[in-house]
C-alpha positions in Angstrom: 17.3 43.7 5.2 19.1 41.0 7.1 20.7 38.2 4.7 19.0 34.7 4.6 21.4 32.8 6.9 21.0 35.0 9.4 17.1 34.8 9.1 17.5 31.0 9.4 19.8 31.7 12.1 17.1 33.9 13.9 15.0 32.4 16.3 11.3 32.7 15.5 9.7 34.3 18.5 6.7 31.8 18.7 7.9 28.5 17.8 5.7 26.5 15.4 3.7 23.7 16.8 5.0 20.6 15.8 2.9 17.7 15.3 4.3 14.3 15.0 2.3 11.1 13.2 2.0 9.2 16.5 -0.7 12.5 17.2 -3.2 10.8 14.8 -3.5 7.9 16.7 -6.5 9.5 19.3 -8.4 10.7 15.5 -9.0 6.7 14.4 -12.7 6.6 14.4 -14.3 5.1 17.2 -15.9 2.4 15.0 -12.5 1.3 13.5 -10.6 0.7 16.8 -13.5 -1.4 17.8 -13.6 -2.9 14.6 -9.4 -3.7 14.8 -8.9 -4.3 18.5 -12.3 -7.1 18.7 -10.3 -9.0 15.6 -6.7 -8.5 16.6 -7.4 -9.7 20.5 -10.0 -12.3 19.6 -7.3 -14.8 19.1 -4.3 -16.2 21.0 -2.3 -18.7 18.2 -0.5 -20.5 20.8 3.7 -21.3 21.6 5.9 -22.6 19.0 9.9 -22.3 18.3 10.6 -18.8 17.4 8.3 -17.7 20.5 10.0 -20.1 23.0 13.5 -18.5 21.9 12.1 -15.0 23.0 10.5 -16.1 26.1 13.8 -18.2 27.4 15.4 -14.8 27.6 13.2 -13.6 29.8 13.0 -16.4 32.0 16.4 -16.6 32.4 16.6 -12.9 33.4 13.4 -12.5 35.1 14.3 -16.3 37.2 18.5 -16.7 37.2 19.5 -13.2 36.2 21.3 -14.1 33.2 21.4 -14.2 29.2 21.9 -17.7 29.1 19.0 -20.1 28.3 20.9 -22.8 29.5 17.9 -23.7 31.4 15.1 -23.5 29.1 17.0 -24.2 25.6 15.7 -27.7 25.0 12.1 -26.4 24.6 13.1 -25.4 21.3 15.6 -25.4 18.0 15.6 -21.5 17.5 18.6 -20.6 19.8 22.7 -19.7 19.5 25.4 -22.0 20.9 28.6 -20.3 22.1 31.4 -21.5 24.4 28.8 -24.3 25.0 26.4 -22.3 26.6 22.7 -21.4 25.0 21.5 -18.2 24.0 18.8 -16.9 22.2 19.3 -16.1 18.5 16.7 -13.5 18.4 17.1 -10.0 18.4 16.2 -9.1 21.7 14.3 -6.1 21.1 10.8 -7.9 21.2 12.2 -9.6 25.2 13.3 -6.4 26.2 10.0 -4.9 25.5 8.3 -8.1 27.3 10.4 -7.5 30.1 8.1 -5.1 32.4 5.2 -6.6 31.6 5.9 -10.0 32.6 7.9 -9.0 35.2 4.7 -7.9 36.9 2.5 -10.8 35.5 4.9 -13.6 37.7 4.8 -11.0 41.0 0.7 -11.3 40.3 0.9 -15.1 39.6 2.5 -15.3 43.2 0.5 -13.4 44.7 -2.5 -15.4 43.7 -0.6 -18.9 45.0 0.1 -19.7 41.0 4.0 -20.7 40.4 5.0 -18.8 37.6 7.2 -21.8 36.2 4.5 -24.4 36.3 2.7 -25.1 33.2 -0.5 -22.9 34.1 1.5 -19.8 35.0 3.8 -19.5 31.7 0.7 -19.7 29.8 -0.8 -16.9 31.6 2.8 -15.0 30.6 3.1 -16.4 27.2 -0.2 -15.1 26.4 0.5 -11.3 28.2 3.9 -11.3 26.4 1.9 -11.7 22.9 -0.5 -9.2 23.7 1.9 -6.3 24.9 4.2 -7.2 22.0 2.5 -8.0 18.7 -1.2 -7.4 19.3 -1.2 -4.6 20.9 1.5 -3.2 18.3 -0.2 -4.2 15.4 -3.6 -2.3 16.7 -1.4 0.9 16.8 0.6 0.2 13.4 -3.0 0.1 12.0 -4.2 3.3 13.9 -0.9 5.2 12.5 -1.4 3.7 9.1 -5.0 5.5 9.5 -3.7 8.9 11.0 -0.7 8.9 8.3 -3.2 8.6 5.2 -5.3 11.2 6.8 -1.7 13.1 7.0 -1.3 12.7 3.3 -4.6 14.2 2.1 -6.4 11.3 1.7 -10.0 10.2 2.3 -11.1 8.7 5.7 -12.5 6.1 3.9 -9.5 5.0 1.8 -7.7 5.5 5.3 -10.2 3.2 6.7 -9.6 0.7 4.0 -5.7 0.9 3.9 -5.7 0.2 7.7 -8.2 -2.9 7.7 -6.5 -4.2 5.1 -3.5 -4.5 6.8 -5.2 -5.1 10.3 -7.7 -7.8 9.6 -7.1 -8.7 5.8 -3.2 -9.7 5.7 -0.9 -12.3 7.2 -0.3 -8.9 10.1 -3.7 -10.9 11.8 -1.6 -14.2 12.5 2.0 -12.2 13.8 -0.4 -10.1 16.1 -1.3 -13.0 17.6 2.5 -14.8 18.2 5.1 -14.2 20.7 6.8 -13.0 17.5 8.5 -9.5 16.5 6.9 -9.0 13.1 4.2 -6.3 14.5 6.9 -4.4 17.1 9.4 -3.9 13.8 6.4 -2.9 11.6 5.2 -0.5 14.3 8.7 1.1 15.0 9.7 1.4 11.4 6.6 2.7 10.0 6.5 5.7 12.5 10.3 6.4 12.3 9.5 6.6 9.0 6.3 9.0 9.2 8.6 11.4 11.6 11.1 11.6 9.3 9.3 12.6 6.5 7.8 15.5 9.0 10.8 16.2 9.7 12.5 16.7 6.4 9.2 19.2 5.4 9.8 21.3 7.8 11.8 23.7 6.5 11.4 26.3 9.6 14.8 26.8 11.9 13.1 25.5 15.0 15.8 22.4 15.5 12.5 20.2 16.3 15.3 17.8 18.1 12.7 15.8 20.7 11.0 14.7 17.3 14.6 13.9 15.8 15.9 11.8 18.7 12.2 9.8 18.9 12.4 8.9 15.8 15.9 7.7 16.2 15.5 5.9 18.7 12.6 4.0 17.4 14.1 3.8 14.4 17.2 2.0 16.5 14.7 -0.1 18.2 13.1 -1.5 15.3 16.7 -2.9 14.3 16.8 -4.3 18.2 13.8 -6.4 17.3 14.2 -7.4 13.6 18.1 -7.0 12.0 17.0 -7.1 8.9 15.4 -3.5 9.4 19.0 -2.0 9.7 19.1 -1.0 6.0 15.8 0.6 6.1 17.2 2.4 9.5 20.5 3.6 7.7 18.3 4.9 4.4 16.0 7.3 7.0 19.4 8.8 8.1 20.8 9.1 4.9 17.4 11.0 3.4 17.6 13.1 6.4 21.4 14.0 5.7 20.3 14.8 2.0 17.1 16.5 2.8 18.0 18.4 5.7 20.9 21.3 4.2 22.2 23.5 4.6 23.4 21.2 7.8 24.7 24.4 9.6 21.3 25.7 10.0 19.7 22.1 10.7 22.8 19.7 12.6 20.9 19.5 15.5 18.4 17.6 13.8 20.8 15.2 12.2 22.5 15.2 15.7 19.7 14.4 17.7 19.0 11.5 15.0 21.5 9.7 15.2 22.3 10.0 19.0 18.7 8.2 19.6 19.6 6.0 17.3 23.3 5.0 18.5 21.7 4.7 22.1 19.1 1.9 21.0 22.5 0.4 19.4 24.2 0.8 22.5 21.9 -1.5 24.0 22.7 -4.2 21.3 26.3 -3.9 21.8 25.5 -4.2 25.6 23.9 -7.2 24.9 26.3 -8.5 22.4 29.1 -8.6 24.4 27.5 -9.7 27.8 26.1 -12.7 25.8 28.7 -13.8 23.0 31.8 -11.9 24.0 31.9 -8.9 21.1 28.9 -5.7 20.8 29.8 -6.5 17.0 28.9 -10.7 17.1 24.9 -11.6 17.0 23.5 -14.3 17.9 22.8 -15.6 14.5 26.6 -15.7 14.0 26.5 -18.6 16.5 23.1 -20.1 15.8 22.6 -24.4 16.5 21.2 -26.3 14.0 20.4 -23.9 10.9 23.9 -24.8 8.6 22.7 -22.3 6.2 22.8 -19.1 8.0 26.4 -19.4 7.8 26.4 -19.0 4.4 26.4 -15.3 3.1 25.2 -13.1 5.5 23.7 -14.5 7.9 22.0 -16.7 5.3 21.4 -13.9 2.7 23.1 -14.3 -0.6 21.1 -13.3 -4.0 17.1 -13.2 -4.5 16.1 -16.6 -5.9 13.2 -16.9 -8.6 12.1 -20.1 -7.3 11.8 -17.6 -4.0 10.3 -15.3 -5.2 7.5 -17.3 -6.8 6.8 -18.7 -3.8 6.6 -15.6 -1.5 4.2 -14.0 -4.0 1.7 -16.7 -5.3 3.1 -19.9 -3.9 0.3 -22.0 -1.7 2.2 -19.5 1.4 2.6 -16.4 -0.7 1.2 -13.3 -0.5 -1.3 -13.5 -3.6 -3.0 -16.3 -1.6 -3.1 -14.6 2.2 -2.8 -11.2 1.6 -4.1 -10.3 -2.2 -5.1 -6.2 -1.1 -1.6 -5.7 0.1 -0.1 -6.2 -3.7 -2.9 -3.6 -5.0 -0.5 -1.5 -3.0 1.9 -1.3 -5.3 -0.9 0.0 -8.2 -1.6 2.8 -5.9 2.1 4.2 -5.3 2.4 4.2 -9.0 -0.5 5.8 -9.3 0.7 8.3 -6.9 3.8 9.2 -8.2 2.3 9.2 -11.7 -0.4 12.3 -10.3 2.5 14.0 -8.5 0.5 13.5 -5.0 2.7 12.9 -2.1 4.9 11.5 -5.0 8.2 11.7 -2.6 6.4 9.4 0.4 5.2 7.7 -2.1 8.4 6.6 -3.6 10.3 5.9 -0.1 7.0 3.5 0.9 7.4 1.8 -2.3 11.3 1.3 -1.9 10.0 0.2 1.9 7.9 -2.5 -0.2 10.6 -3.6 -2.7 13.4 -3.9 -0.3 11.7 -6.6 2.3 10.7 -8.8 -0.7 14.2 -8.7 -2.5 15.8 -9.5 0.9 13.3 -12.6 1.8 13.8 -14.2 -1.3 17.4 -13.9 -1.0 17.2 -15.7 2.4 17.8 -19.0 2.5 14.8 -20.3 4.6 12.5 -18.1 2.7 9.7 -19.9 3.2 9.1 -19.1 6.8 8.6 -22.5 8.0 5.3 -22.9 10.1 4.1 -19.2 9.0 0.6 -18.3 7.6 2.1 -15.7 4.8 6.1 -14.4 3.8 6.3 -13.5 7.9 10.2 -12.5 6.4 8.6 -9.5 4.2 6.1 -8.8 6.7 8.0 -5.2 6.8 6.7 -4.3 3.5 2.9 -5.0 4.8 2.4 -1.3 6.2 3.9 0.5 2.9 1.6 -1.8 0.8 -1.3 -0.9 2.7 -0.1 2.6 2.4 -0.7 2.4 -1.6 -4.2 1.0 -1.1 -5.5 4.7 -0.1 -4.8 6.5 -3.5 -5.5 3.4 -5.5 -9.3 3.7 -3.9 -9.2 7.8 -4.0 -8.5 7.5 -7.7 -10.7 4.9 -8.5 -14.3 6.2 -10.1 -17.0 6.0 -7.3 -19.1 3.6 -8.9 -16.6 1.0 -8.4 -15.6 1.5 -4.9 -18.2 -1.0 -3.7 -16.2 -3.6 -5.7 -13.4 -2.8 -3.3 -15.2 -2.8 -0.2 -16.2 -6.6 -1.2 -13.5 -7.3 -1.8 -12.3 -5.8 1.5 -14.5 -7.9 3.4 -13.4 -11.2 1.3 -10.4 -10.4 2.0 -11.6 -10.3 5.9 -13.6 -13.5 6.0 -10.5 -15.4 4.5 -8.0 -14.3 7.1 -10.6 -15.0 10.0 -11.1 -18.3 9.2 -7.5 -18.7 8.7 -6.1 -16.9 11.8 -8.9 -19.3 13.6 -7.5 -22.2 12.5 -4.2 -22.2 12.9 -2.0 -18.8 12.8 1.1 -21.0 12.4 0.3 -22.6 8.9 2.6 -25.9 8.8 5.1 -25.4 6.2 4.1 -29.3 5.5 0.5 -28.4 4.2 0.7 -27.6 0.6 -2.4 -26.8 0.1 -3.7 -25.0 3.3 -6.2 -22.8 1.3 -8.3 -26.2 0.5 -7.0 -28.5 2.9 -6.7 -26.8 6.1 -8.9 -23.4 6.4 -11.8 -24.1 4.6 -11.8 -27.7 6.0 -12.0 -26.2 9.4 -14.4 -23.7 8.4 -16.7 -26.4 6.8 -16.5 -28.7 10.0 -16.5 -25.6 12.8 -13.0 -27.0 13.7 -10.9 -24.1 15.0 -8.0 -23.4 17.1 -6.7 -26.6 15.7 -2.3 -25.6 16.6 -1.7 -27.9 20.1 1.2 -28.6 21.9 4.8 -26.4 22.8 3.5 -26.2 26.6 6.7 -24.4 27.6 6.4 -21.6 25.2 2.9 -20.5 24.9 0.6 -23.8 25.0 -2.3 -24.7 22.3 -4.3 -21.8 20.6 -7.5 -20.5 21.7 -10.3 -17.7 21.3 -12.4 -15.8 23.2 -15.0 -17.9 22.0 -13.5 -21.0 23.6 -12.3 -19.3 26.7 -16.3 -19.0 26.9 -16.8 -22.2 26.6 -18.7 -22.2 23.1 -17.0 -25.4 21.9 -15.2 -25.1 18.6 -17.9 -25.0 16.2 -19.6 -22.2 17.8 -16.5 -19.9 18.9 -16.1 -17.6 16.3 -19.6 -16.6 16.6 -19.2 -13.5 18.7 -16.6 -12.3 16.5 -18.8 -12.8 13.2 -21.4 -10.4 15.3 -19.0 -8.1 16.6 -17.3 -7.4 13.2 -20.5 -7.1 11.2 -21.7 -4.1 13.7 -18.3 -2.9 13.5 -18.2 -2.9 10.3 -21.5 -1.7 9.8 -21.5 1.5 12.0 -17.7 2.1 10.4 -19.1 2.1 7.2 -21.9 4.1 7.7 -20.5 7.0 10.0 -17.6 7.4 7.2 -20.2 7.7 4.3 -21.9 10.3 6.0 -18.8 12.2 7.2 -18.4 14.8 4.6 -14.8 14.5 5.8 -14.2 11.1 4.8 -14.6 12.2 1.0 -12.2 14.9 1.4 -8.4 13.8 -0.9 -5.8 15.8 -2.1 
């Protein structure tokens, strides 16, 4: 009988299929993409700052060929300053992914006698950026929330309401709608996450190493677009270097890890140096205006109570724009005290934790013009995550309570994603004075201005010409049938009451 290192060693002569998260993405209902993708691309929230710094790096390489935003940099105050020459601070990640798409959108514009540079032909790119980059990605972080709850032997239906909670009932609504990274980061984390968990299950000898160097690399790339992700990055490698022994039989997945990892960082240290002279020196090291972020590390020194009061039921916190998401954190305890999936469980809830402890150690925790903490937005999908055994456990006489409040939780954040998906940070009370104001007077779309970087808001509805009052009204219809045939086709799927 052959020993058991040289069975590991032994090839299997049919290799097992191996199917990644990313494969659940073509199971979301029918119903529920219809539902997610009429709410996410209903609304456009306009430019603003943080999307003009983006966007400058792409003009500038897509017009002059060059990092510099020497060009464009007065258009806003989110940008790096070295040797005398402007950069963007960003993490390019979100650009670079923008890159193609509106690459093609200015060779259109031309062809259709439209200058891409005057004020009609960035808002055509503005608005294609946003779509390719956060709406678009937060319609498939919500499809691989669904697939990965399936994954973990949970009801469709507490899949269903995990991933519109997220989708349509959490600040995740507004980012899909900006020129921002929030939704890329959330995307690429969450699955590099998902694929390492597969990967550390499989125990089989097959070295699995296309699935190891995707997840890697998107794992690298969700540091490209958000550096505060790089922690989370490092703890997948380290739980794989844990998990994954004895390494002699299973080095190639580790290998293949961290080579499509240090490729994505390649890139960054590409970038680095071509822009401020070292691949080690970001551009927040040299950012203009913001005194603070050169304090600590990069503006990160010690979580704050007064901060974390604020992210969590300030008049911007959580409690008040995304109340489902903190029922998360019920169901991962009430995962790991079942034993169900209790080792995902515990990683999504450290994925939680982690975000909030390092936005309230932040300096400008608040966000600025944000509707919700947009600096924990990468504990949104791992909140959501606990919502599916939280409603699986829960007796089923009380389940409709939690589809109300699901669809509370809905209405809220569409008549605050109307209104303005960049809350000012001025408006103390936006709940009262802002949202339900607008809602009261059929005022919507209300953000103007920032021509430059991605012009006033809009909807579908307005792009229709309904007027304000009135634009919203094919999403209400849309949603309720959405919603509706969701609803229904789920309860009489045996399937959807299937759970571990």
């Amino acid at each position: 009988m052959p020993s058991l290192s040289a069975r590991y060693h032994e090839p299997p002569a049919r290799p097992p299929e191996i199917r990644m998260p990313s494969s659940r993405l073509i199971r979301t209902p029918p119903w529920l993409l219809f539902v997610l993708a009429l709410g996410l691309f209903y609304f456009y929230s306009g430019g603003g700052p943080n999307q003009g710094s983006r966007f400058n790096l792409d003009r500038a390489i897509l017009a002059e060929g060059r990092l510099a935003i020497e060009s464009y940099h007065t258009n806003t105050e989110d940008k790096a300053l070295y040797r005398g020459i402007h950069y963007s601070d960003k993490a390019p990640g979100t650009s670079f992914v923008a890159l193609p798409v509106l690459a093609a959108s200015r060779a259109f514009l031309r062809m259709a006698g439209v200058d891409p540079e005057s004020a009609s032909g960035l808002s055509v790119q503005l608005r294609m950026a946003t779509w390719s980059t956060a709406t678009l990605p937060a319609l498939l972080l919500c499809c691989l929330v669904f697939g990965w709850v399936v994954r973990l032997g949970h009801s469709r239906i507490a899949a269903a309401n995990a991933s519109l909670a997220l989708g349509l009932a959490s600040p995740l609504w507004a980012y899909g709608t900006l020129f921002w990274s929030n939704a890329l980061a959330g995307l690429c984390i969450v699955y590099a996450t998902s694929a390492v968990l597969e990967i550390r299950r499989a125990r089989h000898p097959h070295p699995m190493v296309g699935a190891a160097a995707l997840a890697g690399a998107v794992a690298g790339w969700a540091v490209l677009t958000e550096f505060p992700i790089a922690p989370m990055a490092v703890a997948l490698f380290v739980l794989l270097l844990v998990a994954l022994r004895p390494w002699g039989v299973y080095w190639r997945r580790l290998l293949w890890f961290a080579a499509g990892a240090l490729a994505v960082a390649a890139i960054l240290g590409a970038y680095n140096q071509a822009a401020f002279g070292s691949p080690l020196r970001l551009g927040y090291g040299n950012v203009e205006g913001w005194d603070d972020m050169k304090r600590g590390l990069f503006g990160v020194r010690w979580p704050r109570p007064e901060a974390m009061a604020g992210i969590l039921w300030g008049s911007h916190g959580l409690l008040v724009t995304g109340p489902l998401l903190l029922l998360g954190l019920a169901g991962h305890v009430v995962s790991l005290v079942r034993g169900r999936n209790r080792f995902t469980m515990a990683v999504c809830l450290a994925f939680s934790v982690y975000p909030f402890l390092l936005n309230s150690s932040y300096a400008y925790w608040d966000g600025g013009w944000s509707y919700g903490p947009r600096h924990m937005s990468a504990a949104f999908p791992f909140l959501a995550l606990g919502l599916a055994p939280l409603y699986d456990a829960l007796p089923r006489w009380s389940r409709a309570v939690a589809m109300v409040a699901l669809l509370g939780g809905i209405f809220m954040t569409t008549v605050a994603v109307g209104t303005h998906g960049m809350t000012p940070h001025s408006n103390s009370n936006p709940l009262a004075d802002l949202y339900w104001a607008a809602f009261q007077t059929g005022h919507y779309a209300k953000h103007t201005g920032w021509v430059d970087t991605g012009g006033p808001a809009t909807n579908w509805g307005l792009a229709f010409g309904l007027g304000r009052a009135r634009s919203l009204i094919p999403l209400w219809i849309g949603l309720g049938i959405g919603l509706s045939g969701l609803f229904r086709s789920l309860l009489l799927s045996p399937r959807s009451w299937r759970h571990s």
